[in-house]
N, C-alpha and C positions, 0 to 999 in steps of 0.2 A: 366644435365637437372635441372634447377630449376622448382620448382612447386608452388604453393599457395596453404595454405590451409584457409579454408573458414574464413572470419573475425570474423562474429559472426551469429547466427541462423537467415538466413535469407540475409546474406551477403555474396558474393563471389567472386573470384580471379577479380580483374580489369582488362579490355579486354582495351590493350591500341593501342591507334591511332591517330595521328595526325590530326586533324579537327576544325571546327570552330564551335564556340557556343555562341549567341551573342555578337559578334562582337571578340571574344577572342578565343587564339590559346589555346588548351586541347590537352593532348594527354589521357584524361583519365576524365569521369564522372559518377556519382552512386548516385540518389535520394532517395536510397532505407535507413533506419533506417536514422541515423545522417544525412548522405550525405559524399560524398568525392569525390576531387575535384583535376587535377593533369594540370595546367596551365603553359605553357611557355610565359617563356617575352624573347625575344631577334630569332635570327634564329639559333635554335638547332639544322638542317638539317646540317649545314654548320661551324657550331662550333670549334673552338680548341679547348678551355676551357668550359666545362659546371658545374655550380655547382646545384647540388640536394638539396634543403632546406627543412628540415624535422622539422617541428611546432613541438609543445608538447601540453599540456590537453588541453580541453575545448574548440577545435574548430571543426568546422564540418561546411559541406556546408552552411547554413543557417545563419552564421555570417562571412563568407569567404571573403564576401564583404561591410564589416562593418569598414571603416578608424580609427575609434573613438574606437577600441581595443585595450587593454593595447600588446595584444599577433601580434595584425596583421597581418600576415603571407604573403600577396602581397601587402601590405604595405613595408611589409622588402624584400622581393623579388625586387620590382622596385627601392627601394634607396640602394642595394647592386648591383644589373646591372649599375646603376648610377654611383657609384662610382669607379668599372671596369669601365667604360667606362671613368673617368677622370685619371686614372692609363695610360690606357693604349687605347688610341681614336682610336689606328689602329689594331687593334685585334679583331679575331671575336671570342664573346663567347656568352653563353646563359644561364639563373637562369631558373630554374623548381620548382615550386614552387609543391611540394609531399603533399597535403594533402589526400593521397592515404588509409587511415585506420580511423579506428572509437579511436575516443582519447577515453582515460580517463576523465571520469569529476571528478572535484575536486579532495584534497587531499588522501584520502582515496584510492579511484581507483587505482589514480598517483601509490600507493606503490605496485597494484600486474604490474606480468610479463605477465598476458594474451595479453592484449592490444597490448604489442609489439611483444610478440608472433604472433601472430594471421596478425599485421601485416609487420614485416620484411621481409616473403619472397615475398611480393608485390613490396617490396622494392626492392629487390633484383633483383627481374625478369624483372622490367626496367633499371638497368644499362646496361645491356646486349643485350638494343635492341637503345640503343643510341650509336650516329658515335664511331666506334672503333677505328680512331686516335686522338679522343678526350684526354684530361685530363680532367678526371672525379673527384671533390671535393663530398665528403658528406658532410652536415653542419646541425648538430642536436641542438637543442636548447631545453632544458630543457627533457620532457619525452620523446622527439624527440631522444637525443642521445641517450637514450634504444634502443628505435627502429632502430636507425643507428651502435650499437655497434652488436645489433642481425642479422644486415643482412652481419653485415659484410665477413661473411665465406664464403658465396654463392657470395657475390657481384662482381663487375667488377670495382674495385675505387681505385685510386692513392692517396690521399689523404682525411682524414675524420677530422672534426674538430668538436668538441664539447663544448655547450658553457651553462652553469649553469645546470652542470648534475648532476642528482641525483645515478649514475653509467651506468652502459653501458652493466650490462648482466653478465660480465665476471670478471675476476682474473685480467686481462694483455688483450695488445693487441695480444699475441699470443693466449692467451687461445680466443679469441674471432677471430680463425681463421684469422689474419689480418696481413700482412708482405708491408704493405706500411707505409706513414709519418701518425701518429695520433697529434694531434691537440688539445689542451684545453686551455679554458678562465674559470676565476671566477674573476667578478667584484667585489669590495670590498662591494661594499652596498647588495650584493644578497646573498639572506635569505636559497637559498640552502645548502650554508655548515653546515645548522643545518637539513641537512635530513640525516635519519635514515641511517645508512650503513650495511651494510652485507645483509643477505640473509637468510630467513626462508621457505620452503616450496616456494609459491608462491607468496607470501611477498619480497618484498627488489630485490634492482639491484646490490648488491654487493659493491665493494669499488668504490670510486673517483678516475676517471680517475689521477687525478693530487698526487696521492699516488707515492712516490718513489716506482721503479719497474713496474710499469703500463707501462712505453716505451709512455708515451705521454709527450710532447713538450708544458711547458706551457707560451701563448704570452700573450703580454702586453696589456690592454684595455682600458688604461686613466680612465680619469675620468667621466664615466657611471654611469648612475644612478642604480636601482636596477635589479630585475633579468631581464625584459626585455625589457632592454635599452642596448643590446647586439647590433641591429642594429642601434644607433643613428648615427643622417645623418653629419659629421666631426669627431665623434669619432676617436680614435686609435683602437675601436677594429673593428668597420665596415672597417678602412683601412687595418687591419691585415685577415679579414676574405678574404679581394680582396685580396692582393697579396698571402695569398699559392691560391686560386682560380687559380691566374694568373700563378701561378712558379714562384714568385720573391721571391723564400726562402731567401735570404742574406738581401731583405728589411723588413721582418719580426721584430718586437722591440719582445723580450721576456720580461718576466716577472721582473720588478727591473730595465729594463736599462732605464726608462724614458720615455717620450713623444715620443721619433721617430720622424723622416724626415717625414718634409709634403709630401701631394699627389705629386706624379711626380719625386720627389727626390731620388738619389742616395744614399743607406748606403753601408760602407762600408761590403765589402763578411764576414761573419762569418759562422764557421763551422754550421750547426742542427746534432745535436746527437739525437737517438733516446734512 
C-alpha cells in the first residue's frame, strides 16, 4: 500500500483522475498554496511507453504555463513526446508531465530533503495506477531527481533517468530501494557539479548519482547549453532521454563516445552494465 503524506500544512495527498480542464488532459490539480499541476500529452490510457517528467525548484502552477521559462516543464514535455514520436512514429506512448508537489524555491530550499520528502510518495502512488504493461521511465531534472531517487522504493518504474542532479536521497541505487536501469546526464556547462554533496541532518542529497558505485549509467548529451538545456529540441541528450523512454538501450551514445546516430538510425548493440 502506498500512502501520501501531507505536502505541507494545508496541502494534501493528490486525488488523481483522468479529466479535462481547459481544453487539457490532468490526471491530477490543486490550487491550493503554490498550485500543482499533473498533465498528460499523448494517450496514456493506451500507452506502451510512458514517461513521468519530474521539474525541479521554482515551479508551481502559476508559471506552468509560462513558455518564456528557463525551467518549462510542458515546454519540455511536448518537445520530448515530439521527438519519440520521430524515433519511433508507430508506437504508442505518452509524457506526464508530474508537477505533483510544492518545489523548493531558490537555492537554499533546493538544499533541504523536506520538499521531496513530503513529495515522493505522491510520486509514487501514481506509477501504480498507470497501464501495467506499460514501460514506465522516471525522468528527474535537477531537484526533480531527489524526488524521483525518493520515490523510488515504493515506485512501479523500469527505468529512472536523472539529469543535473544535485543527489538523489541515497548512497547507490540499491540503497534508494531501486533494482531497475538508473540513468544520468551532466551537461558540461551545468553549474551543478559545484553543488554541495553529502548529507547533514536535513541538509544535502547525498553523493552524485554519476559517482563510481552509484550503479547509474552515464549517457552522452552533446553539446547543451547549461543546466536546463537538458531538453533542447536536436540535442543528443533529448535524443538519449527518447530512446531508454522507448527501450532502444543499444541506441543509447554514453558518455565519451561522441555525437551518436541521428534520430531514426541504427547503432550498433552494446552491452549497459549497471
Amino acid at each position: 500500500m502506498i500512502t501520501a503524506a501531507p505536502q505541507q500544512p494545508g496541502l494534501g495527498p493528490l486525488t488523481y483522475h483522468e479529466h479535462t480542464w481547459r481544453g487539457l488532459r490532468l490526471l491530477a490539480r490543486d490550487s491550493e498554496g503554490p498550485g500543482r499541476i499533473v498533465e498528460v500529452l499523448g494517450e496514456v490510457a493506451t500507452a506502451d511507453h510512458i514517461v513521468v517528467l519530474v521539474p525541479g525548484n521554482d515551479n508551481h502552477l502559476g508559471n506552468y504555463f509560462d513558455p518564456g521559462r528557463r525551467t518549462r516543464p510542458r515546454v519540455n514535455g511536448v518537445g520530448l513526446l515530439r521527438t519519440m514520436d520521430r524515433l519511433e512514429p508507430r508506437r504508442r506512448f505518452a509524457v506526464v508531465v508530474w508537477l505533483g508537489y510544492a518545489t523548493p524555491s531558490g537555492f537554499a530550499q533546493a538544499s533541504l530533503r523536506g520538499p521531496a520528502e513530503r513529495g515522493a510518495p505522491d510520486l509514487a502512488r501514481l506509477t501504480h495506477i498507470l497501464p501495467r504493461d506499460a514501460h514506465i521511465t522516471l525522468v528527474g531534472h535537477s531537484y526533480g531527481a531527489v524526488v524521483c531517487g525518493l520515490a523510488l522504493g515504493g515506485a512501479r518504474v523500469h527505468d529512472c533517468v536523472v539529469l543535473g542532479s544535485p543527489g538523489m536521497g541515497g548512497s547507490s541505487a540499491s540503497d534508494l530501494g531501486f533494482s531497475g536501469r538508473l540513468w544520468a546526464a551532466l551537461g558540461g556547462g551545468d553549474w551543478i557539479r559545484f553543488f554541495p554533496r553529502g548529507r547533514l541532518g536535513r541538509w544535502g542529497h547525498g553523493p552524485s548519482p554519476l559517482r563510481p558505485g552509484f550503479g547509474a549509467v552515464r549517457f552522452a548529451t552533446g553539446a547543451i547549453g547549461g543546466h536546463c538545456s537538458y531538453y533542447t529540441e536536436d540535442s543528443e541528450s533529448v535524443r538519449n532521454i527518447a530512446r531508454i523512454a522507448l527501450g532502444r538501450f543499444a541506441q543509447v551514445t554514453l558518455a565519451g563516445q561522441g555525437g551518436g546516430p541521428p534520430i531514426g538510425a541504427s547503432a550498433p548493440a552494446r552491452e549497459v552494465a549497471r
